[in-house]
Structure formats: C-alpha cells, structure tokens
N, C-alpha and C positions, 0 to 999 in steps of 0.2 A: 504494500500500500504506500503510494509518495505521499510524503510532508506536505500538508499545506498550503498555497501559497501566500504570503505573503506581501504587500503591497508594497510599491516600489520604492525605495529610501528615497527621500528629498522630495516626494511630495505628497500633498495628505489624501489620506484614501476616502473621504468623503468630501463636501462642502462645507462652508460656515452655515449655510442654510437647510443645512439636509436633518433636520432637526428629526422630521416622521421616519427615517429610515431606519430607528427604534425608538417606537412609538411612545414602549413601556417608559423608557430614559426619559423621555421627551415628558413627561409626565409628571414624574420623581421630581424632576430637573425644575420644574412649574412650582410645585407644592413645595418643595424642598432642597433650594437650591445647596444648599450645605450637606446633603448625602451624598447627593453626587461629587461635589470637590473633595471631600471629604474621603471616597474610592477612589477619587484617580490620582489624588495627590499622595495614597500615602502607594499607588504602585509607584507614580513617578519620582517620588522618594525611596524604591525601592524597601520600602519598609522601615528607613530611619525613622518615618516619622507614623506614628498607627491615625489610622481613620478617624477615632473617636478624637485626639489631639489635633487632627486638623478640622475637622468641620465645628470642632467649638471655637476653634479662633478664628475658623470664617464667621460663625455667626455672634461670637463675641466685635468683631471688626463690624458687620453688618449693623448691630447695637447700638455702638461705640461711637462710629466715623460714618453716618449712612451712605453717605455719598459715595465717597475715595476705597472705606477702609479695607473691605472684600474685593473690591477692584484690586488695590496696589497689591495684597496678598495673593489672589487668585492666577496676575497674567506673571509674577515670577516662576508660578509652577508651569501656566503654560511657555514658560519660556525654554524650559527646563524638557519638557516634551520635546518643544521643536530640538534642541539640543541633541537630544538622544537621537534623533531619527534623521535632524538634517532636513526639518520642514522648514518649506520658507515663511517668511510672518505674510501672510495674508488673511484676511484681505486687505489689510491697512497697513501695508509696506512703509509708507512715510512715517507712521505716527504709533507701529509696533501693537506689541502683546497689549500694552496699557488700552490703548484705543478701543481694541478688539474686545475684552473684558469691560471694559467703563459704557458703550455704544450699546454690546449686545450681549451681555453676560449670561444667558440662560443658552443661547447661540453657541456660542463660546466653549460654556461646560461640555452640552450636548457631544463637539465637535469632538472634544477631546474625547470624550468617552468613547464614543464609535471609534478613534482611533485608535484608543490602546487594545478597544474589543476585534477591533478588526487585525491588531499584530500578536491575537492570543495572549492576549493579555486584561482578561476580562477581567476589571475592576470590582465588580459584585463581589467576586469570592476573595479577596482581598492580595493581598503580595504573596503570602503560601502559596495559595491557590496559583495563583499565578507562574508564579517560580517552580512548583512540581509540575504544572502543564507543560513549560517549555522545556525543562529538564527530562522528562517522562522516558524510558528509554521503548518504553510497552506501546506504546503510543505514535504516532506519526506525526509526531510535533515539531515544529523549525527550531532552529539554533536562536540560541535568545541574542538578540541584536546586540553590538558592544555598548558597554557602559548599562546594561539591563541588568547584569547579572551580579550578587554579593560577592564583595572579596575577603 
C-alpha cells in the first residue's frame, strides 16, 4: 500500500476561504474560536506547548486586549506553520501573518487546521496522536516533514 500523498511544500493545500471544506472545523472555529488554536498551536509547537495552555491564553488575550490581543498571539503560531512547511504568507503578502489573523481570524484558524489535517497531522487528536501517525511503521504514513519531529 503507498504512503499518502502529501501536498506540495511551499504552498498551502487549501484557500484562506475554503472554510466548508471541513465543515465540522468550520463550526468549532465559529462557536469556539480558542479550540481550535488551541489544536493547532500546540501541534505546531510540537507539543512544547499542551492545548489547554494555549487556548487559555488565546482566550485570556481575547478578554484582556479585545482587539490586538489573540491576533498578535495567534498569527506568530501561524507564522511558525508557514515556517515549517515553507508556505508563503498569503493572502496579505505586504502586510503578513498579523493582517491575515487581525482581517479574518476565524478564516485564518480554519486554514490552518485543514492544513496540518491535510499533512496528517490532525490537530483533534493532539501532538501524540499526531506524532504516532507519522511515525507508525504498521501504517502507510509519510515521513514527518523536517522541523515536525521531537528531538
């Protein structure tokens, strides 16, 4: 059975707008926008950082600073995404992660999530989960991208 494939490094395998292309996220992401940063930040922490610690300081920041405070927190993790995979900042190339986050923050989350779900790296079952999937040797799962994996 072949691995997976994979979507292409450097560029992102959905839209900033492709919000319904998991509908369920698309949802969560509405009612709750702090669950979902909350999974994608602590995969794209790799687990330095657990789930419950990040989505209380998103929504302590949300509390706190309504405006700024979960933007300025939120677009350094997606910066941190593109980093790892070598996505370019779009859609707001001039004006970066901040814009992208502060303009369309629910957009935004969304994007990311389908992105790490789409590089098998489903945020729902947290950085374990994640990290036994791509390691699996039972399974037909891709090599975890560099910079993904614990050292």
């Amino acid at each position: 059975m072949a691995a997976p494939q994979l979507p292409t490094r450097g560029k992102w395998s959905t839209g900033i707008f492709g919000c319904f292309e998991d509908s369920s996220n698309c949802w969560v992401t509405c009612l709750c926008p702090c669950l979902t940063f909350a999974r994608d930040a602590e995969i794209v922490d790799e687990g330095r950082t657990s789930a419950y610690t990040a989505g209380q300081n998103y929504l302590l920041l949300c509390t706190l600073v309504p405006v700024l405070g979960a933007t300025l927190y939120a677009c350094t993790y997606r910066t941190k995404l593109r980093r790892h995979f070598d996505l370019p900042e779009e859609p707001c190339a001039p004006c970066g992660d901040f814009c992208v986050h502060h303009l369309c923050c629910f957009c935004a989350l969304c994007q990311e999530h389908r992105e790490l779900k789409n590089r098998h790296m489903d945020p729902v079952g947290g950085w374990r989960k994640a990290y036994e999937t791509i390691m699996s040797p039972n399974e037909a799962a891709p090599t975890p991208e560099p910079g993904m994996t614990r050292k």
